[in-house]
C-alpha positions as CSV (number, residue, x, y, z in Angstrom):
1,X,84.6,-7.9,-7.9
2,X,82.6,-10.5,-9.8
3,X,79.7,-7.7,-8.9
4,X,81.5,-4.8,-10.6
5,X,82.1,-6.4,-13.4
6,X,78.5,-7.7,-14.1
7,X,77.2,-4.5,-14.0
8,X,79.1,-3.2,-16.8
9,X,77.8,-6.6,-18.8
10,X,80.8,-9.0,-18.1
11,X,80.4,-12.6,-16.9
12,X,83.5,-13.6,-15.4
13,X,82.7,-16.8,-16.5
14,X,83.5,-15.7,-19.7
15,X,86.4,-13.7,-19.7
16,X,89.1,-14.9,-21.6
17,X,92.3,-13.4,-20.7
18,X,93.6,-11.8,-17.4
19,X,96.7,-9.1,-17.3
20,X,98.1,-9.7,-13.6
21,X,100.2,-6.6,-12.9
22,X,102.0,-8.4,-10.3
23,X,101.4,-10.8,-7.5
24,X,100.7,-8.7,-4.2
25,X,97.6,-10.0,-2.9
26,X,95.4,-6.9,-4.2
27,X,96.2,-7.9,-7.4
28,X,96.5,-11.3,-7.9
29,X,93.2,-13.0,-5.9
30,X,90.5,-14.1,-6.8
31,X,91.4,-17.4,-8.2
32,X,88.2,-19.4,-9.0
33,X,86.8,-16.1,-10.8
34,X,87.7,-16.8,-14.3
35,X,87.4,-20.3,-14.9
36,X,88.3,-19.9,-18.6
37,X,90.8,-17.5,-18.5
38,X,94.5,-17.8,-19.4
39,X,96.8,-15.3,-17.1
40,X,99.3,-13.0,-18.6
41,X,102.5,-11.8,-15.9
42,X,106.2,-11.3,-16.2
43,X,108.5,-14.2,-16.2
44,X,110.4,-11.7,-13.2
45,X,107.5,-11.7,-11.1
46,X,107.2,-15.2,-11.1
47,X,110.6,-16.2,-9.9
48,X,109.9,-13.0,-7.9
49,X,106.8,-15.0,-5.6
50,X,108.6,-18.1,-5.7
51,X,112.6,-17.4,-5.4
52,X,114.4,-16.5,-2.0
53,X,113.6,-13.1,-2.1
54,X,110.2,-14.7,-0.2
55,X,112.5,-15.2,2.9
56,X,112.4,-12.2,4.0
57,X,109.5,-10.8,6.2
58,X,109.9,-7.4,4.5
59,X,109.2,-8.4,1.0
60,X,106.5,-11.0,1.5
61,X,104.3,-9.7,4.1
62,X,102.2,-8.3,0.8
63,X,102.0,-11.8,-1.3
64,X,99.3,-14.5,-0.2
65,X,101.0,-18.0,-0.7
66,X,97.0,-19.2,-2.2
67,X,97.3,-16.8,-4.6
68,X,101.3,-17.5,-5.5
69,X,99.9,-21.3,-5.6
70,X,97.1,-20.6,-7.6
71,X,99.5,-19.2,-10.4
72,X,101.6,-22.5,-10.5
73,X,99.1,-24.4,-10.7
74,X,97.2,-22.4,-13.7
75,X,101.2,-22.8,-15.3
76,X,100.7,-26.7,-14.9
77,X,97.5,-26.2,-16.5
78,X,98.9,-24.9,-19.2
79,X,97.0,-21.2,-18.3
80,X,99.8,-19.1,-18.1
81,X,101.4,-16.8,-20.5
82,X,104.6,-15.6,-19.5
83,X,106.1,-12.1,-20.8
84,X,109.7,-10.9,-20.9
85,X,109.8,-7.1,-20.7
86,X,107.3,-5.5,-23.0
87,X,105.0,-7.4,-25.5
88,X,102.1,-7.2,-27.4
89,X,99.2,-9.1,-26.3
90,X,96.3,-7.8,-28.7
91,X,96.6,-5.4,-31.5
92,X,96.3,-2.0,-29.5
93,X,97.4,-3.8,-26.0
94,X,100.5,-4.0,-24.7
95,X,102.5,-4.9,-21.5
96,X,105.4,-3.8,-20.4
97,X,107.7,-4.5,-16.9
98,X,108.5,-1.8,-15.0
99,X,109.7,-3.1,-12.0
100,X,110.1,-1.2,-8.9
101,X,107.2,-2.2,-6.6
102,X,108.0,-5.7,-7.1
103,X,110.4,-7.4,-9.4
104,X,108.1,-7.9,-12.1
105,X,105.7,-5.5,-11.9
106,X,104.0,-4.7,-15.6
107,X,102.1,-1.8,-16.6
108,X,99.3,-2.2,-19.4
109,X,99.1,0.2,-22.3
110,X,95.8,0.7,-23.9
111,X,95.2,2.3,-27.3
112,X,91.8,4.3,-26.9
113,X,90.0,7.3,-28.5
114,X,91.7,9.9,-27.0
115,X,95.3,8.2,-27.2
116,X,97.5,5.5,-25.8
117,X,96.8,5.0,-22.0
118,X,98.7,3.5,-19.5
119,X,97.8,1.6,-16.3
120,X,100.3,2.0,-13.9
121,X,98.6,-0.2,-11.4
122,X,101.9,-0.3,-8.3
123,X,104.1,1.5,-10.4
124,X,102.9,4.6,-9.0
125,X,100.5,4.1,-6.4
126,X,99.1,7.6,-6.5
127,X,99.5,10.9,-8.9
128,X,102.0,12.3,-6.5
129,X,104.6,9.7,-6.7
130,X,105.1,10.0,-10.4
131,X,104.9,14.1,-10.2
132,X,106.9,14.4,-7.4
133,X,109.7,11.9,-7.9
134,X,108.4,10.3,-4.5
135,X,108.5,6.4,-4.8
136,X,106.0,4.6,-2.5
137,X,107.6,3.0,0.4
138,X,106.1,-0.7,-0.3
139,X,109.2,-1.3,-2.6
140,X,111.6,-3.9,-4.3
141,X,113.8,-1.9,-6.3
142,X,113.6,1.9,-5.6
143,X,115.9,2.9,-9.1
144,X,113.5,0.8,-11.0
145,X,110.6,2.4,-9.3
146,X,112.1,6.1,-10.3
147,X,113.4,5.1,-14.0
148,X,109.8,3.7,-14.3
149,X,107.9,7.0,-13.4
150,X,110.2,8.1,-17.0
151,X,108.8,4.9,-19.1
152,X,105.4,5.2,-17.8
153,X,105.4,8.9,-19.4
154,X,107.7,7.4,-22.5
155,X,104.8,5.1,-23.0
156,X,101.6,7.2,-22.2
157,X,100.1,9.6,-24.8
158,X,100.0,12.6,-22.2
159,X,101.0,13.3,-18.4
160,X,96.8,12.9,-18.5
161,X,97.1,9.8,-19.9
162,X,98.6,7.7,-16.9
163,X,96.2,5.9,-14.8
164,X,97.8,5.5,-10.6
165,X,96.6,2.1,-9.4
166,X,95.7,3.3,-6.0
167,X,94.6,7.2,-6.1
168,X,91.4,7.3,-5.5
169,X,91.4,10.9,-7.3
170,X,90.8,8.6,-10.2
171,X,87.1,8.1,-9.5
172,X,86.6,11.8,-8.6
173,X,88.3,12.2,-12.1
174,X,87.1,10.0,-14.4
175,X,83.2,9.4,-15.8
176,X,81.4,6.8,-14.4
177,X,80.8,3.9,-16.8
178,X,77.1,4.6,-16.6
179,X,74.7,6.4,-14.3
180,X,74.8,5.1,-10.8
181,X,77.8,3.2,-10.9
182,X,80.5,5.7,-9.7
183,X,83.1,2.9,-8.3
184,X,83.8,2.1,-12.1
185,X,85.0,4.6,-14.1
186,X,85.6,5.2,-18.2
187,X,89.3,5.8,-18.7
188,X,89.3,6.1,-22.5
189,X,87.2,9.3,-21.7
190,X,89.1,12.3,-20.9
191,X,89.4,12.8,-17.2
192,X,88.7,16.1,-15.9
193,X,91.3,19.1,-15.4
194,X,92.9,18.7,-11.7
C-alpha cells in the first residue's frame, strides 16, 4: 500500500488522519504505516472487535486480533477518534455508520467537483448488491445491510455517485490517477456509462 500511495505523491509518513471503515482485516492493517496519524472509526465497531460477539467463529474469522490490538493501543495513545453515527470530520467530509457488514461499519462521504460521493467500502461489496437488493453473505446484521443500500443513495449525489468497496468494475470505470497507474483511480472524475 505504502507503494500506491507514493506514487500519487503521499508519504505515509505524513498522513495525518486515517477513516477506518471497519475492522475486518482488509481494512484495518497496516499498523506501523502512519506513524503520525490519528484513526477515525465508530464507537459500534469498536465494542464490535472487542465485545462477545468475537466468540463466535462465524463473526471473527474476518478480524486479525494485531490489528484489533493495534487500535487499543493507538486509543491509549490518545490516537483514536471515536464517531457515533454520522459526523463531520472536515468541511466537505463526512462519516456515517451504516452497519450491516459489521456492527459499525461507516461509509465516507466526499464533496467533489461533480457532487457528493460516497464510499461504501463493505456496505456494498459490489454494484450488484446495492442494485439488486442482494446483501453480501459476510454479514452482521442483514436489515442494517438492506436499510443501508437506502442511506448510501440518501447520502450520495447520484446512483453514479456510490463507490462499492470490492467491485473491481471500479478500476475498469474510473480514470486512472495518472498515466500508467491503472490500480488507482480518480473518483471525483465521472466514471464511465456501464
Amino acid at each position: 500500500m505504502d507503494v500506491g500511495l507514493r506514487a500519487i505523491g503521499v508519504e505515509p509518513s505524513e498522513v495525518t488522519d486515517v477513516i477506518i471503515s471497519h475492522m475486518h482485516y482488509d481494512h484495518a492493517g497496516n499498523k506501523d504505516m502512519f506513524p503520525k496519524a490519528r484513526y477515525h472509526l465508530q464507537d459500534r465497531e469498536m465494542a464490535y472487535c472487542t465485545g462477545r460477539c468475537m466468540c463466535h467463529g462465524y463473526l471473527k474469522h474476518a478480524f486479525d486480533v494485531e490489528d484489533v490490538t493495534a487500535m487499543v493501543e493507538r486509543t491509549y495513545a490518545g490516537r483514536v477518534v471515536f464517531h457515533d453515527g454520522d459526523e463531520e470530520i472536515e468541511p466537505g467530509l463526512t462519516v456515517h455508520r451504516i452497519g450491516g457488514h459489521t456492527l459499525g461499519l461507516q461509509a465516507v462521504r466526499v464533496e467533489t467537483a461533480r457532487g457528493q460521493v460516497v464510499l461504501a467500502s463493505d456496505a456494498s461489496h459490489f454494484y450488484a448488491n446495492m442494485e439488486q437488493g442482494r446483501p453480501f453473505p459476510s454479514v452482521a446484521d442483514i436489515g442494517e445491510m438492506l436499510d443501508g443500500f437506502r442511506k448510501l443513495r440518501e447520502l450520495a449525489s447520484s446512483q453514479e455517485h456510490i463507490v462499492p468497496g470490492h467491485d473491481p468494475l471500479v478500476l475498469a470505470l474510473y480514470p486512472p490517477a495518472r498515466a500508467g497507474l491503472d490500480a488507482v483511480v480518480r473518483l471525483d472524475l465521472a466514471p464511465k456509462s456501464r
